[in-house]
TORDRENFI-191023 format. One line per field, with one value per residue: residue number from 1; x, y, z of N, C-alpha, C in turn. Coordinates in pm, whole numbers, plus 32768, in hexadecimal, padded with zeros to 4 digits. Example, Ala and Ser with C-alpha at 12.3 -4.5 7.8 and 13.67 -1.06 7.14 Angstrom:
! TORDRENFI-191023
nr = 1;2
n.X = 8527;8505
n.Y = 7DC7;7F1F
n.Z = 830C;82C4
ca.X = 84CE;8557
ca.Y = 7E3E;7F96
ca.Z = 830C;82CA
c.X = 8528;850A
c.Y = 7EB6;8003
c.Z = 830C;8313
//
This chain:
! TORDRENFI-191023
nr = 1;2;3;4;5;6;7;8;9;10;11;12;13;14;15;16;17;18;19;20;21;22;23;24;25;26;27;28;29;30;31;32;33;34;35;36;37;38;39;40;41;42;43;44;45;46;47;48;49;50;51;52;53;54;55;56;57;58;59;60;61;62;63;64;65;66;67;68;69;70;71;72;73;74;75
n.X = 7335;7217;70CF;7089;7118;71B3;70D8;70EB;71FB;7202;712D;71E6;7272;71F8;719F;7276;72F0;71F1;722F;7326;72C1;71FD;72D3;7382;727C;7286;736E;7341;7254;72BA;737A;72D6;7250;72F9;7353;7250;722A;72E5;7290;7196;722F;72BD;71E4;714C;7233;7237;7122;715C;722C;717B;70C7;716D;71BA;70ED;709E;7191;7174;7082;70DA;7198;7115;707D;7154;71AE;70B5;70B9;71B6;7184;70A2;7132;71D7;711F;70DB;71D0;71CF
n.Y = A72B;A799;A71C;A77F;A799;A6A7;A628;A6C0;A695;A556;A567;A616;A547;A487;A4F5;A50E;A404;A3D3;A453;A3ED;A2E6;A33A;A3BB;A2A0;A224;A2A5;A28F;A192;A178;A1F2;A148;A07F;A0E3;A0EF;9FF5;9F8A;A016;9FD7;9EC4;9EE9;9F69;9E9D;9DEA;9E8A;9E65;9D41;9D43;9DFB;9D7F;9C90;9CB9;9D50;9C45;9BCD;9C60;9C38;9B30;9B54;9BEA;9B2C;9A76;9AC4;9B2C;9A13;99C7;9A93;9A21;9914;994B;99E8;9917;988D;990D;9932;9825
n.Z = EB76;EAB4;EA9D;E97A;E8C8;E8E3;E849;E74B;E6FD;E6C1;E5F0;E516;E50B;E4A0;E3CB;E328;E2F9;E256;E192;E142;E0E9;E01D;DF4E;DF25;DEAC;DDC9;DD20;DD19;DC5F;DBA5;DB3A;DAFD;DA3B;D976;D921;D8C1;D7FE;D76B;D742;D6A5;D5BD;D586;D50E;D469;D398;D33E;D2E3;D1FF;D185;D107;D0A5;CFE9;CF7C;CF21;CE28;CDA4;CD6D;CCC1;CBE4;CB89;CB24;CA54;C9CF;C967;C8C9;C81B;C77F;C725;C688;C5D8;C570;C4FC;C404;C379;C327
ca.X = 72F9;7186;7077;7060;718F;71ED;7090;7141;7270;7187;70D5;721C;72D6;718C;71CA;7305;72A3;7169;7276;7381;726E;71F8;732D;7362;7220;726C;73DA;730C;7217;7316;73AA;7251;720F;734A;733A;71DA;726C;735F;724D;716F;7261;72CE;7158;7174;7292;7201;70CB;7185;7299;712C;7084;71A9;71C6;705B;70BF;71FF;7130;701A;714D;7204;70AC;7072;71C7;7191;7029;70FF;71FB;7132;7060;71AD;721C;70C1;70C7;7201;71FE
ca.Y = A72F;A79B;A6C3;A7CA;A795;A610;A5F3;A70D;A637;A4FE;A5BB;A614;A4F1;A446;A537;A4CA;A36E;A3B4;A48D;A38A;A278;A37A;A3A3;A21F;A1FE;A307;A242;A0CE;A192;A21E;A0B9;A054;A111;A0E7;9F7C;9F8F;A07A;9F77;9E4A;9F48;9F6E;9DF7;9DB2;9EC3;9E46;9CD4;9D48;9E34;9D13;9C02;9CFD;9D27;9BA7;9BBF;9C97;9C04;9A9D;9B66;9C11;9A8A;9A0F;9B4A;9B14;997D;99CE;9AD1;99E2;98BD;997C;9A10;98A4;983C;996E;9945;97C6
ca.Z = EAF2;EADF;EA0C;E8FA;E8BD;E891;E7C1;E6D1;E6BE;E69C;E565;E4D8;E4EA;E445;E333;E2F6;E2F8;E1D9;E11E;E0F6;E096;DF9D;DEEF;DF0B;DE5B;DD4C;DCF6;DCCE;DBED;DB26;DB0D;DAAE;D9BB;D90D;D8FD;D8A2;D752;D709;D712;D625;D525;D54A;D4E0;D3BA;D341;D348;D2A4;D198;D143;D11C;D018;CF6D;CF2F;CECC;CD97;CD7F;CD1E;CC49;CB5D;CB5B;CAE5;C9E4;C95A;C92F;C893;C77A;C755;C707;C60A;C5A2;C51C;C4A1;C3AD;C355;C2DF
c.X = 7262;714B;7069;70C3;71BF;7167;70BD;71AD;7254;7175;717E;728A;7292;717E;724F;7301;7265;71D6;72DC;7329;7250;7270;735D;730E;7238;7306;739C;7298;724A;734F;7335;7242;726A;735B;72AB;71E0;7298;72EB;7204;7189;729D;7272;7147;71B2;7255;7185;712A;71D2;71E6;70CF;7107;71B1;7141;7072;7120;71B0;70DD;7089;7184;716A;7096;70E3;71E1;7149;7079;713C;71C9;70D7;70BD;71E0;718A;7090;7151;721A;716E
c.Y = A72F;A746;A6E9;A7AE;A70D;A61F;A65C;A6E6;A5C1;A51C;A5BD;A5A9;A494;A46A;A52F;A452;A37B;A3E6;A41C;A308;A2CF;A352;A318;A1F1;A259;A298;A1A5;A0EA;A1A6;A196;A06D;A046;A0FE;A06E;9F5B;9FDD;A028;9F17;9E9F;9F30;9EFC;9DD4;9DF5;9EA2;9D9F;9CEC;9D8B;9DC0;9C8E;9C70;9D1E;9CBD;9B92;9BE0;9C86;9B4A;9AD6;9B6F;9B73;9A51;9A68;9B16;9A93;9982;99F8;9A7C;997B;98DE;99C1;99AA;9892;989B;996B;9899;97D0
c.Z = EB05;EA5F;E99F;E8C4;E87A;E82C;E74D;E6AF;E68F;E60B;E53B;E4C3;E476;E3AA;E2E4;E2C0;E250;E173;E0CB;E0C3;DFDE;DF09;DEC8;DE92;DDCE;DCFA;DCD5;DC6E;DB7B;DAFB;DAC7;DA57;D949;D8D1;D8A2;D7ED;D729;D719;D691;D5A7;D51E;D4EF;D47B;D3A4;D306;D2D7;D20C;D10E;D127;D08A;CFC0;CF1B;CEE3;CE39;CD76;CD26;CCB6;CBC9;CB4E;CAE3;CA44;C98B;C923;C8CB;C7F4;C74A;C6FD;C692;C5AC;C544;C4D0;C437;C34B;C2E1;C277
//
């Protein structure tokens, strides 16, 4: 076996090597990122459901306010 030779098997075994890290690294990104989606829309949903309650208390207070002037008009 001449030297040109093993360092060209060398080199391509090395490329083998970087390739399967690669793809490695592309499968724990994709896991990443998908987890990273689902915290996201945990945190929209969290925020969405915390402003609803906001205007869920203004309308309770609105419809007390009518009510209340509702009886003191009516007696």
């Amino acid at each position: 076996m001449e030297l040109g030779s093993t360092s060209d098997i060398v080199s391509a075994f090395c490329n083998i090597v970087m390739t399967g890290a690669a793809v490695y690294a592309a499968f724990k990104a994709m896991d990443w990122f998908n987890s990273k989606k689902s915290g996201l829309a945990f945190d929209q949903a969290i925020s969405t459901l915390t402003e609803f309650d906001k205007l869920k208390i203004q309308l309770d207070r609105f419809h007390n306010k009518l009510t209340i002037r509702e009886k003191k008009t009516l007696n």
